[in-house]
N, C-alpha and C positions, 0 to 999 in steps of 0.2 A: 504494500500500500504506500502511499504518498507519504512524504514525510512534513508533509504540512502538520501545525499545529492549530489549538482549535481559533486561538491568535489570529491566524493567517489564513482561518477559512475566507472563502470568497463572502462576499455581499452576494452573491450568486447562489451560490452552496448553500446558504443559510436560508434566503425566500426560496428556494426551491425546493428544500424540504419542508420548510413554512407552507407551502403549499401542498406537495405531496400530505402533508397531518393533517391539514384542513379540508383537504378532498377525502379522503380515508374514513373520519370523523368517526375515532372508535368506542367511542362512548353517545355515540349518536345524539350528538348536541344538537342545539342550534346557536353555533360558536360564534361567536365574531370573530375574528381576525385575530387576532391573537391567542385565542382561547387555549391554544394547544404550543404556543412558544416553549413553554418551559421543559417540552418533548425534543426539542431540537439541539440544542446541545449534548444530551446524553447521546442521543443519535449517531451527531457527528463527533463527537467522543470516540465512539464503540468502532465507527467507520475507519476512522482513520489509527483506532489501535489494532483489532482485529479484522477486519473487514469482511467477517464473517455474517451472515445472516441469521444464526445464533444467538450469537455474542450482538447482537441489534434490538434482537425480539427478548434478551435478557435485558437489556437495557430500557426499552421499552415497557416492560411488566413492570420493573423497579419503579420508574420514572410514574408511570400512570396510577400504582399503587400511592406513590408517594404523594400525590401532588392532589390527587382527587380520590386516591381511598377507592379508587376499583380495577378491573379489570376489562381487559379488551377477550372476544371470543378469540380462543388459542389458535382455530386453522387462519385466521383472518389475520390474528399480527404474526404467522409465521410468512405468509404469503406477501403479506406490504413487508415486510424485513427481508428479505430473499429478492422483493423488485426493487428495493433503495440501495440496496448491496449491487448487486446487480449494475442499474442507471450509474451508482456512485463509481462503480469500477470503470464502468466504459466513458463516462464524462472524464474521469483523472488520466485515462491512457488518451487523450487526444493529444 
């Protein structure tokens, strides 16, 4: 993985998982725009230490536990954590 740090993420990197969590909506809000920020840095945490889609969707349970005290259904965050792993891998090798 890139050895970007979470510092050095892009302004790109960061709305563009801002939005990937905002379209996902896995706690089936009706968010504003921000509702789901505090998901994006453990994300791109996990991303650029592991870049596994595991170690995302482990991040993601944490994070979602922590911040709002629930859970997302498990096939649905294994599936957006395996596309952001994914996108994230092939946007860093351009």
């Amino acid at each position: 993985m890139s050895s970007m740090t979470l510092r050095q993420a892009s302004a790109s990197d960061w709305r563009w998982l801002q939005r990937e969590l905002w379209l996902w909506n896995p706690l089936r809000l009706l968010p504003s725009r921000d509702e789901y920020d505090c998901l994006v840095a453990p994300v791109l945490r996990e991303l650029e230490h592991s870049g596994s889609y595991v170690g995302v969707a482990a991040a993601l349970t944490r994070a979602l536990n922590e911040h709002f005290g629930a859970r997302a259904d498990r096939q649905e965050l294994m599936l957006f954590a395996a596309g952001v792993v994914e996108r994230f891998a092939a946007e860093q090798s351009r």
